[in-house]
C-alpha positions in Angstrom: 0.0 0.0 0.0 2.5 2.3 0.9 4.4 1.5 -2.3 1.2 2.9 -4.5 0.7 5.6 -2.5 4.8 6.7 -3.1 4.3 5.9 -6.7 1.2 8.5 -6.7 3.3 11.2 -4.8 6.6 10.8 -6.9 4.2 11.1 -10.1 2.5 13.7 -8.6 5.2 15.8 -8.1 7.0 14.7 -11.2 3.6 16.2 -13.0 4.1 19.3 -10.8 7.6 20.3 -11.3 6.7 19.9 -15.1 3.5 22.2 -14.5 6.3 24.6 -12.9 8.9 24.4 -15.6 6.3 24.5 -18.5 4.3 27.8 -16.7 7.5 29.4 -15.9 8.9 28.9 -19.7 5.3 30.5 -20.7 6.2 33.3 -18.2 9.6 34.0 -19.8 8.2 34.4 -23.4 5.4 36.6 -22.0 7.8 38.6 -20.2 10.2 38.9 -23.8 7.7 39.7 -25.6 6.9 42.6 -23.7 10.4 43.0 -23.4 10.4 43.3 -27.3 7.3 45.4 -27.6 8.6 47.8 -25.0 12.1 48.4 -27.4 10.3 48.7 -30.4 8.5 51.4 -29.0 11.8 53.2 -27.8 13.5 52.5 -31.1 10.3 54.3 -32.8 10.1 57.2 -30.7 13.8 58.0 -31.2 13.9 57.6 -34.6 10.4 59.6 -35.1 12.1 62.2 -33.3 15.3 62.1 -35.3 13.3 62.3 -38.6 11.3 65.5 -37.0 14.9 67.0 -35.2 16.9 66.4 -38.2 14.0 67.9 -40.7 13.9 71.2 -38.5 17.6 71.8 -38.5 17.6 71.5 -42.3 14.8 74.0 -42.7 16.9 76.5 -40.2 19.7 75.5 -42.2 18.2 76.9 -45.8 16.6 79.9 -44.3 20.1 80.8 -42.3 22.0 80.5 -46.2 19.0 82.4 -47.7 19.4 85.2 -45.0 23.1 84.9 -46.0 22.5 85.3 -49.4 20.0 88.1 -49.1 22.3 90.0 -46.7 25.3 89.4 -49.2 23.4 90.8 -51.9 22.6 94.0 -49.9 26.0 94.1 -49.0 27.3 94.3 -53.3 24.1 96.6 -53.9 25.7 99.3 -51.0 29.6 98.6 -52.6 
């Protein structure tokens, strides 16, 4: 009797620790995935900001060399 009933427990716990190992390997790719998801979103929000920072510095840019060019061409009118 006590045989069956050690049989039981050892399978019992045997189907437990693979309960455990198969929930906690569910956890980890949950947890990656997020883990994932979460850098994408970084990764998107820099480079939307680089593509908005990097647009705005070339519009400054041609209006600074068109203020240069306007001022160098009251500068020859004056000469």
């Amino acid at each position: 009797m006590e045989n069956k009933e050690e049989e039981t427990l050892t399978s019992e716990l045997i189907i437990d620790e693979e309960e455990e190992k198969r929930l906690k390997a569910q956890n980890a790719r949950k947890e990656l995935k997020l883990i994932l998801i979460t850098f994408a979103i970084i990764l998107t929000s820099f480079l939307t900001f680089c593509y908005f920072f990097f647009n705005y510095i070339e519009e400054k840019a041609a209006e600074y060399k068109l203020q240069q060019e306007q001022e160098a061409k009251v500068n020859n009118k004056t000469e």
